[in-house]
N, C-alpha and C positions, 0 to 999 in steps of 0.2 A: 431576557434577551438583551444583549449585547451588539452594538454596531463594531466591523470591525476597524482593524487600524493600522493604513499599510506600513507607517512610519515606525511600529515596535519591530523589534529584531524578534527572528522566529529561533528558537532552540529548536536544532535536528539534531538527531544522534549522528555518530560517524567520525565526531571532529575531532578525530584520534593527533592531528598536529597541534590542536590547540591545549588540549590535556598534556600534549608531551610539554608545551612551553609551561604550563601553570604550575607541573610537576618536577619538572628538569629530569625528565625520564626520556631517552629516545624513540621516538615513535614507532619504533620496529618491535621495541620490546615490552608491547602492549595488547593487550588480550581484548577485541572490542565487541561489548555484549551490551552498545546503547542500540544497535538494530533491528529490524526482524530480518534480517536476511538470514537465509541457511547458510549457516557456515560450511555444512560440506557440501561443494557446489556438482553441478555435473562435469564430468569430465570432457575438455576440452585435448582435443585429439587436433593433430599436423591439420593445417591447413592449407589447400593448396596456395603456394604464392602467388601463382597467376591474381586470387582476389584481393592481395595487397597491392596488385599493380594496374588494375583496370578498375573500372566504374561497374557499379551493381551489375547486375541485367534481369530484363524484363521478367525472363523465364524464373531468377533464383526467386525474387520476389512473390512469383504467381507459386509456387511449392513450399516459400514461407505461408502465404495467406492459405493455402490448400490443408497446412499442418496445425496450422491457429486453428481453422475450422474444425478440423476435426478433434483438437485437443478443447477446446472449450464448448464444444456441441453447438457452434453457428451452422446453422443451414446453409449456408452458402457466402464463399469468400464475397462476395457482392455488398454484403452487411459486415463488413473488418475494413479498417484502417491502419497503416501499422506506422511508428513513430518515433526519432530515438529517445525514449524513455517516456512513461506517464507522465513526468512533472512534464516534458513540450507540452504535453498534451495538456495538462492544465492549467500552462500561459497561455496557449494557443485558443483555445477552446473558447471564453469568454470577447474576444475579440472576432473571429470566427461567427459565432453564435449570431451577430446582429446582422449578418448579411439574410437570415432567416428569418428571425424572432423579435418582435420587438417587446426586450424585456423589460419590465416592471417592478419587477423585485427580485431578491437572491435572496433564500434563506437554507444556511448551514446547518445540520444538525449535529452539533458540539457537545462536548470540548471535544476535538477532531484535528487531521492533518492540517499545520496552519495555511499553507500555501492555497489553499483553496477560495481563502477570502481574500487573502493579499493578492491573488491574481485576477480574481472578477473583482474588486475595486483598485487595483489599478487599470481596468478596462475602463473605471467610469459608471460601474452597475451600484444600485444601491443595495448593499448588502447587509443581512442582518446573522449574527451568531445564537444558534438556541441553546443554551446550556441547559441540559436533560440530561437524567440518568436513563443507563442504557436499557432498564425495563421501559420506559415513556416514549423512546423515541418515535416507535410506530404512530402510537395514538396524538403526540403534538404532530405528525407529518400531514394526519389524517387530517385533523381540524384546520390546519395552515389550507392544505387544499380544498377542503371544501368552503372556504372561503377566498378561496385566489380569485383574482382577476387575471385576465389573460396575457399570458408572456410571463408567468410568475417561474420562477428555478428555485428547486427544492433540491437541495445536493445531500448524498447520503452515503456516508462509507462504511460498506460493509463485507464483512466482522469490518468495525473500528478501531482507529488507529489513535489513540492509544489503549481501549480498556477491552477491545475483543467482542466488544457488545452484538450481536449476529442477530436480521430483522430476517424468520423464516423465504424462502422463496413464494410462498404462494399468497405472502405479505405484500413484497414488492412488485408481483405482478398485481394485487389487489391497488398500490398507491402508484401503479404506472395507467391502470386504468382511468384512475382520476384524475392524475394528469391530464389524461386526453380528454375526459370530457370536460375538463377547465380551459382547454386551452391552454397547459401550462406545460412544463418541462422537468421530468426526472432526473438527475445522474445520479447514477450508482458508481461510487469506485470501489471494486471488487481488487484491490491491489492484493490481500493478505488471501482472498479465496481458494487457492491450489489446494490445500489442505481438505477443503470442503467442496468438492467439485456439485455434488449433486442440490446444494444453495445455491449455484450459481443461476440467473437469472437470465442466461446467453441463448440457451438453447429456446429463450422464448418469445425473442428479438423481433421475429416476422411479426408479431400478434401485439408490439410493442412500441405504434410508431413515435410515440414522444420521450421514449426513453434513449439514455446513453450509460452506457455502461465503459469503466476505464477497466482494463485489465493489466498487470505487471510482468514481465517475465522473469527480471532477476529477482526478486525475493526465494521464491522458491525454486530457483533452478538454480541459486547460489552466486549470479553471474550477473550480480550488479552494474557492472563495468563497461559490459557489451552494451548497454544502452537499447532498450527495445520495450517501447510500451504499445498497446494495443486498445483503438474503441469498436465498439460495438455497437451500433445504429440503423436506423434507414438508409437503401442504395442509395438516394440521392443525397441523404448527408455524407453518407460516406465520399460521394464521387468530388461533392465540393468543399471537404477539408480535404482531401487527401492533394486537391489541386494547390490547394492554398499550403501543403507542409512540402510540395513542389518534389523533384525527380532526384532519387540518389540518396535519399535520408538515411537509408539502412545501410550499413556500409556491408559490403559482400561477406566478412566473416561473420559478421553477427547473423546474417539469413541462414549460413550455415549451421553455425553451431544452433541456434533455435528452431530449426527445421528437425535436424536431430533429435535432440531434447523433447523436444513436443511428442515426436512419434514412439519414445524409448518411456513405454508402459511398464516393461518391468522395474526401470531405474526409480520413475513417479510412484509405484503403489509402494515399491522397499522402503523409500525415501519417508514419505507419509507415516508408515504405520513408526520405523525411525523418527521422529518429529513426532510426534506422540508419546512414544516412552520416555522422550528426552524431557517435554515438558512436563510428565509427574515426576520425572527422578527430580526436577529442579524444584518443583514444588516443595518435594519433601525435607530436599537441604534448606531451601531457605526459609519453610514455614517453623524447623523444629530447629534452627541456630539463630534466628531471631523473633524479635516479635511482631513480626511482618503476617500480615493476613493477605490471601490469593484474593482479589476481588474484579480479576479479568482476566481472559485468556487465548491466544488464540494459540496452534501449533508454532507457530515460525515467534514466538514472544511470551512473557508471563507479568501481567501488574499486580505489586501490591501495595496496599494499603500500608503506613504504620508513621508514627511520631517522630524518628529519628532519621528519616530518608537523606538528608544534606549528610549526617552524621557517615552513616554507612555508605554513601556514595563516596566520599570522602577518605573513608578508611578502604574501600578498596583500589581507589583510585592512587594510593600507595603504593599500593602491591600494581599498579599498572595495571588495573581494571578497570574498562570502563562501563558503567552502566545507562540509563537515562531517567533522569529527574525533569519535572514539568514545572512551569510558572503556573499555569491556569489551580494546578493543585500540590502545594510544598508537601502534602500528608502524601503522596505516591511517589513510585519509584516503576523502572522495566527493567527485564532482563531477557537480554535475547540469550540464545541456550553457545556452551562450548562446545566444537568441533571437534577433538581430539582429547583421548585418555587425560596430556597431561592436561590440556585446558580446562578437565572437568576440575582433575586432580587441584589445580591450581586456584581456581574457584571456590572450591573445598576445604582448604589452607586455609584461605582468608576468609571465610564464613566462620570455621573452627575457631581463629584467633578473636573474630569478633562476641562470640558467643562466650570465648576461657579471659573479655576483657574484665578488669578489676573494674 
């Protein structure tokens, strides 16, 4: 276990400006596979302008929350909060959290999204990182709470962010239960879960009062950009973050286009089983042109293990690829999947080359 430490710089993927200066390649003409976002996003259809020209309204908001509900199985918009993007929510939330809780400890179950420690100790919480393999994580969550003292936060992401590691649902309702009779406090960030709808933990929210669950919309809906994260809780937590993330946060097109999205079933299951084949055709290039082994996974991402990760990041990052490499572990590498023929094609290329190197 590890204390964290907000003063290290966090490696996110994305930083497609910074690889173009390291590379002297222009940033346009870069293929970027450090994330898990779906690269083919939903389709974003006319908007009317009228929402680029007034303030939200009450109504769009109440048929975004009506759509969330129904797309993540909440009983009732009463238990949703909606926010632009999850990271608000995971500055917000630790600051937030002491008008309720008085918390005692935070414990992360790592190596995980780093923002999560850096935003509850800059809140001032004393925070501790568990460094577990992802068969453990369940059973260190179990022993942490059955020795917590009360106000204790056990933060958990799941599938995880970076190896895909997935604690079953009838798991986390098992360590939301303890929670409660600790007196202690769950989150789940469910950001990568589209993929796995039926692990999701939401639909069990009434029977869950000391959990919180984060949900994402742009990972899997492709639509990063719109900014829209979503938690999941008790009415009266929800009534008073939602006061506290104050009126007008969703800007009118995003209620839009997410209201859409959430209700368009055919688009989500095509999408899905799409996102699935994509991560064993990846598997297959990259396990049989190097000697990289799968050792995470989830739909929208793939990790692998192997000795020359800097190396091959490096050699595709040539070719204007980018991929993502970890501090916590130099032996690992991710690859979010190509969107289009030539992207595979291009990917392909450069796997080939690496594979025909002297």
């Amino acid at each position: 276990m590890t204390s964290s430490r907000t003063a290290a710089p966090i490696n996110h993927g994305g930083a497609i400006d910074t690889a173009a200066r390291k590379y002297g390649i222009p940033a346009e003409e870069w293929l970027d596979l450090s994330t898990g976002i779906n690269p083919c996003p939903y389709q974003v259809d006319d908007i009317p302008t009228i929402q680029w020209q007034r303030l939200p309204l009450a109504s769009e908001l109440a048929a975004l929350g009506d759509a969330a509900c129904a797309y993540y199985g909440i009983p009732d918009p009463a238990y949703l909060a909606c926010a632009p993007g999850t990271q608000a929510l995971i500055q917000t939330i630790p600051f937030w959290i002491r008008d309720h809780v008085e918390v005692s400890a935070v414990h992360i179950m790592g190596p995980t999204y780093g923002e999560h420690a850096r935003c509850w100790d800059r809140a001032g919480h004393i925070c501790h990182i568990h460094e577990t393999a992802a068969n453990a994580r369940l059973d260190h969550a179990k022993r942490l709470l059955a020795s917590a003292g009360p106000g204790t936060v056990i933060i958990i992401v799941n599938p995880n962010n970076p190896d895909g590691g997935l604690i079953p649902v009838q798991d986390i309702c098992e360590l939301s239960r303890l929670a409660q009779q600790a007196d202690s406090w769950l989150i789940i960030d469910e950001a990568f879960m589209d993929c796995q709808p039926d692990q999701s933990v939401c639909p069990m929210i009434a029977d869950l009062p000391h959990t919180l669950v984060l949900r994402s919309f742009g990972k899997f809906f492709g639509l990063a950009g719109i900014r829209l994260g979503c938690v999941v809780m008790a009415p009266d937590l929800v009534t008073s973050l939602s006061e506290r993330i104050g009126p007008w946060a969703i800007p009118g097109p995003t209620m839009t286009i997410a209201t859409r999205a959430f209700a368009d079933t055919d688009w989500q299951q095509g999408t899905r089983q799409r996102l699935h084949a994509d991560g064993l055709r990846l598997d297959r290039e990259v396990t049989t042109k190097t000697s990289f082994a799968l050792c995470g996974a989830s739909d929208l991402f793939r990790y692998y293990d192997g000795g020359d990760c800097a190396e091959l990041a490096d050699h595709l990052a040539r070719r204007a690829i980018l991929v993502r490499l970890f501090d916590h572990d130099r032996a690992k590498i991710r690859f979010g999947f190509p969107g289009t023929s030539d992207d595979w094609q291009r990917l392909i290329s450069a796997l080939d080359d690496w594979q025909d190197r002297s």
